[in-house]
C-alpha positions in Angstrom: 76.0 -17.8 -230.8 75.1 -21.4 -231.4 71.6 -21.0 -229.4 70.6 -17.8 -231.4 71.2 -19.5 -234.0 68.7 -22.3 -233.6 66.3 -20.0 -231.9 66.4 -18.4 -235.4 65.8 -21.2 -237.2 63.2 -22.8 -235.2 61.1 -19.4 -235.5 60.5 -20.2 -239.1 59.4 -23.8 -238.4 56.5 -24.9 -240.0 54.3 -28.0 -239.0 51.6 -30.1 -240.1 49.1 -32.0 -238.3 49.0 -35.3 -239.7 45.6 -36.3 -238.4 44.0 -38.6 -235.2 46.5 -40.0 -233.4 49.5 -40.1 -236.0 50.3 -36.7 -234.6 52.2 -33.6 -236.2 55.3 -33.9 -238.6 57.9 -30.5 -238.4 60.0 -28.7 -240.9 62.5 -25.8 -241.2 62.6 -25.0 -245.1 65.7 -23.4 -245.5 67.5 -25.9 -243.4 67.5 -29.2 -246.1 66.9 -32.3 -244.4 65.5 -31.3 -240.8 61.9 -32.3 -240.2 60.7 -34.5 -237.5 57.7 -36.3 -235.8 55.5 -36.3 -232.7 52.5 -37.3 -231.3 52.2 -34.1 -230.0 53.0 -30.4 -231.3 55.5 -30.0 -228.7 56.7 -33.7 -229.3 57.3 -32.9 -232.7 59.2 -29.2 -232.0 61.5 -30.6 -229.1 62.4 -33.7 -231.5 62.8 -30.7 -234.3 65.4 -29.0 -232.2 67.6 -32.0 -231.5 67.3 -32.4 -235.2 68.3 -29.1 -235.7 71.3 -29.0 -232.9 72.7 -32.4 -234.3 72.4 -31.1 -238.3 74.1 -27.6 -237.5 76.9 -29.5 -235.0 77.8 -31.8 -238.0 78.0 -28.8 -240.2 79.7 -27.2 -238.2 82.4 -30.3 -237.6 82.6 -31.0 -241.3 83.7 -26.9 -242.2 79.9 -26.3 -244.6 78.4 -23.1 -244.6 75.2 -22.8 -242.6 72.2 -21.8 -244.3 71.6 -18.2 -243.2 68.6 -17.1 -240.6 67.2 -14.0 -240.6 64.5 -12.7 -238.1 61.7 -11.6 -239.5 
């Protein structure tokens, strides 16, 4: 349930290259606060999903609703 969830979430990512050799920063926008970094596109999504997993598993721990992901 966990994973689908993520999976979800990661489908809407949106990312920006940040020029050169500063590399790509990564956001999900309805999930506040989860954006990361990378060198690399696929730096910057793997580093976006252990974001992700660590934001939702706090969440999760602490009893907050979860912002809801809908496949488009």
């Amino acid at each position: 349930m966990i994973d689908q969830y993520l999976l979800c979430c990661m489908k809407s990512a949106q990312y920006e290259s940040l020029g050169g050799e500063v590399g790509f920063y990564g956001e999900i926008p309805q999930v506040p606060g989860v954006w990361a970094t990378g060198r690399t596109l696929e730096a910057c999504a793997r580093e976006l999903l252990e974001v992700l997993e660590e934001w939702v598993n706090i969440g999760v721990a602490r009893g907050y609703k979860l912002p809801i992901c809908e496949e488009s």
